[in-house]
Structure formats: structure tokens, C-alpha cells
C-alpha positions as CSV (number, residue, x, y, z in Angstrom):
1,X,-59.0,27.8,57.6
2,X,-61.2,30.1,59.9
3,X,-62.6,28.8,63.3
4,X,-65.9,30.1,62.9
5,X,-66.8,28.4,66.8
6,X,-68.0,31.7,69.3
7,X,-67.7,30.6,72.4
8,X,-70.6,31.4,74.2
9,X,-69.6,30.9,78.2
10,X,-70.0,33.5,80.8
11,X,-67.6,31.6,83.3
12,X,-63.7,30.2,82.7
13,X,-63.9,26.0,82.6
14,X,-62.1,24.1,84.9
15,X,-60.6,20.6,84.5
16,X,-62.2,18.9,87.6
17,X,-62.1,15.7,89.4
18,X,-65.2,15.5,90.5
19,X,-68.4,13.0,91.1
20,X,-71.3,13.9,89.7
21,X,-74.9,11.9,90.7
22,X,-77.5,13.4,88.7
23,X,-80.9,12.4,89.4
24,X,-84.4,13.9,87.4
25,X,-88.2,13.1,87.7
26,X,-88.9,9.7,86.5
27,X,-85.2,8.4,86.9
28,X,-85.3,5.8,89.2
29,X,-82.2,6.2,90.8
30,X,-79.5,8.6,90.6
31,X,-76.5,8.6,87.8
32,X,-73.3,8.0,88.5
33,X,-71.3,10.2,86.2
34,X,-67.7,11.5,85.4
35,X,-67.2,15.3,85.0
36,X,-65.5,16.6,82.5
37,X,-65.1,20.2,83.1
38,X,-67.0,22.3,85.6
39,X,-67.7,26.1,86.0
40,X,-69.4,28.7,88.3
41,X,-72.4,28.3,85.6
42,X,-72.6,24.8,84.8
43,X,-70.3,21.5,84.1
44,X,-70.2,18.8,81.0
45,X,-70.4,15.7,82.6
46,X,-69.9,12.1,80.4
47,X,-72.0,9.7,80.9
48,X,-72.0,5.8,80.0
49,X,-75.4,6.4,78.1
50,X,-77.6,9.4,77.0
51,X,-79.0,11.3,79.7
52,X,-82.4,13.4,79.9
53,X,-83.6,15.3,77.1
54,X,-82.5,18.4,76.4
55,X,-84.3,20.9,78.9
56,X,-85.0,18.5,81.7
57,X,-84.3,19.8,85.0
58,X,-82.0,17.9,87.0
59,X,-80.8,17.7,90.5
60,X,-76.7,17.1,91.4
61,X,-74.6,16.3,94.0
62,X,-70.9,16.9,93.2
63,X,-67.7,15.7,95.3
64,X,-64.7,17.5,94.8
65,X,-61.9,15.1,94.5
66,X,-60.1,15.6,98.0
67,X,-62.6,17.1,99.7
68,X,-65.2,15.5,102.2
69,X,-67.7,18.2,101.4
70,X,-70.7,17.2,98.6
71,X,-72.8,20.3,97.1
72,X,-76.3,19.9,95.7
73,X,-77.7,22.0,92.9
74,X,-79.9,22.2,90.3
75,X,-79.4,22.4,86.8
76,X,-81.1,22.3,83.3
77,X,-79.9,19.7,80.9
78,X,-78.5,22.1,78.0
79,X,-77.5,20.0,75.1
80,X,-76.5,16.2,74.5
81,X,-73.5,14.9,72.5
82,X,-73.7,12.4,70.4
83,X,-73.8,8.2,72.2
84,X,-70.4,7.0,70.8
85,X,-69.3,3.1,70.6
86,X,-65.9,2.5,72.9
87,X,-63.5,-0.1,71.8
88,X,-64.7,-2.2,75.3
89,X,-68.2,-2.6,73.7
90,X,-70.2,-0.2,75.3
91,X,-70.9,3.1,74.7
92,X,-70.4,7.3,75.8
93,X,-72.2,10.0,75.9
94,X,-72.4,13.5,77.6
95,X,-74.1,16.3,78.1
96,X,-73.7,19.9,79.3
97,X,-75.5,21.1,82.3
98,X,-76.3,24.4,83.1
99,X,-76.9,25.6,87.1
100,X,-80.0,26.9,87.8
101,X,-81.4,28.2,91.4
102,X,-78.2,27.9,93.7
103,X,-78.3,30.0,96.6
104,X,-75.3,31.7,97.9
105,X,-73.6,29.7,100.5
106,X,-73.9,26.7,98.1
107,X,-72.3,29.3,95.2
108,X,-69.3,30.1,97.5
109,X,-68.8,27.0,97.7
110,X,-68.5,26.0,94.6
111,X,-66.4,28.4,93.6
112,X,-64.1,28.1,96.9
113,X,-63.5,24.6,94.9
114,X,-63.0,25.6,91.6
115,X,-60.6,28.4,93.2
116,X,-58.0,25.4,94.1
117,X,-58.6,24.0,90.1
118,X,-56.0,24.5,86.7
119,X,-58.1,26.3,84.2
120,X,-59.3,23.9,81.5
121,X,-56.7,23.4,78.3
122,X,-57.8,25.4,75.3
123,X,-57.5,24.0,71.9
124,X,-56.7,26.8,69.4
């Protein structure tokens, strides 16, 4: 069987301990959420229910796991997966964010972080 699945990422993904609070207009408080994997470009982060629509601007703050530093960007919510039922009762979700509007001591450093990361396992 064929994988017909293009990749379409401009940056390498990272596996990444790292807390994610998203927040967007309307919320009323920010989201505590758990990354997933995180690039220079963006970062899927799962969440305990589904987050804003698709094409909602949103605002971050990450914390690197180990470091005492927090960065806040902007991103665009990109696509949702689908809100899945966990054996505990309650539910997942995720989506992918893309980084929009980072200036470029905030871009260095991010990727000063992701520098220190394993690249992200790839299934073939």
C-alpha cells in the first residue's frame, strides 16, 4: 500500500515538553494545554476539549520544560482533530497552531530551545 500523505511543513518537529496557555478573544481565561510537538513555525498542542475554530487567532505563552524563561507569540489556529472519549470519562482533542507575527529576539529564542530538543519520531 502507498502512503499518499505529503507532508507539507517548512520546519523539522520537535518532541517538546513544554506548557502551552493559549488564550483568544472571547475566552475567558487562558488554556492550559499539553504540547505535543513544536517547531520554528508552529506546535500541535492537545487539549482536554476543542479549542477555537479553525482560523482564530490566538495568543501563547510556552515554558520550556527546565527553563525559567516563558515566550509569548501569536498564532492562527490551523486545523482541529477530532474530540476523542478517554477511558477516564472525559475527552481529547487537539489542534495545530501555526506562529504568526514573532519578532526576532522572541524567534531566537525559540529556536535556541528547540536547538537543546530530539527531533520528533517519524512513523514510516
Amino acid at each position: 500500500m502507498q502512503d499518499n500523505h505529503v507532508d507539507k511543513r517548512k520546519a523539522p518537529r520537535f518532541s517538546a515538553r513544554v506548557r502551552v496557555l493559549y488564550f483568544s478573544e472571547g475566552q475567558p481565561r487562558a488554556v492550559d494545554a499539553d504540547c505535543q510537538n513544536i517547531s520554528a513555525e508552529g506546535l500541535f498542542v492537545k487539549t482536554r476539549r476543542r479549542g477555537p475554530d479553525t482560523g482564530t487567532p490566538v495568543s501563547l505563552i510556552l515554558n520550556f520544560d527546565g527553563s525559567e524563561k516563558e515566550i509569548m507569540v501569536d498564532g492562527i489556529v490551523r486545523w482541529q482533530g477530532d474530540v476523542q472519549p478517554l477511558d477516564d470519562g472525559t475527552e481529547a482533542a487537539g489542534m495545530g497552531i501555526q506562529f504568526t507575527g514573532m519578532d526576532s529576539t522572541v524567534r531566537d529564542t525559540l529556536e535556541q530551545n528547540l536547538q537543546e530538543l530530539p527531533p520528533e519520531a517519524t512513523h514510516s
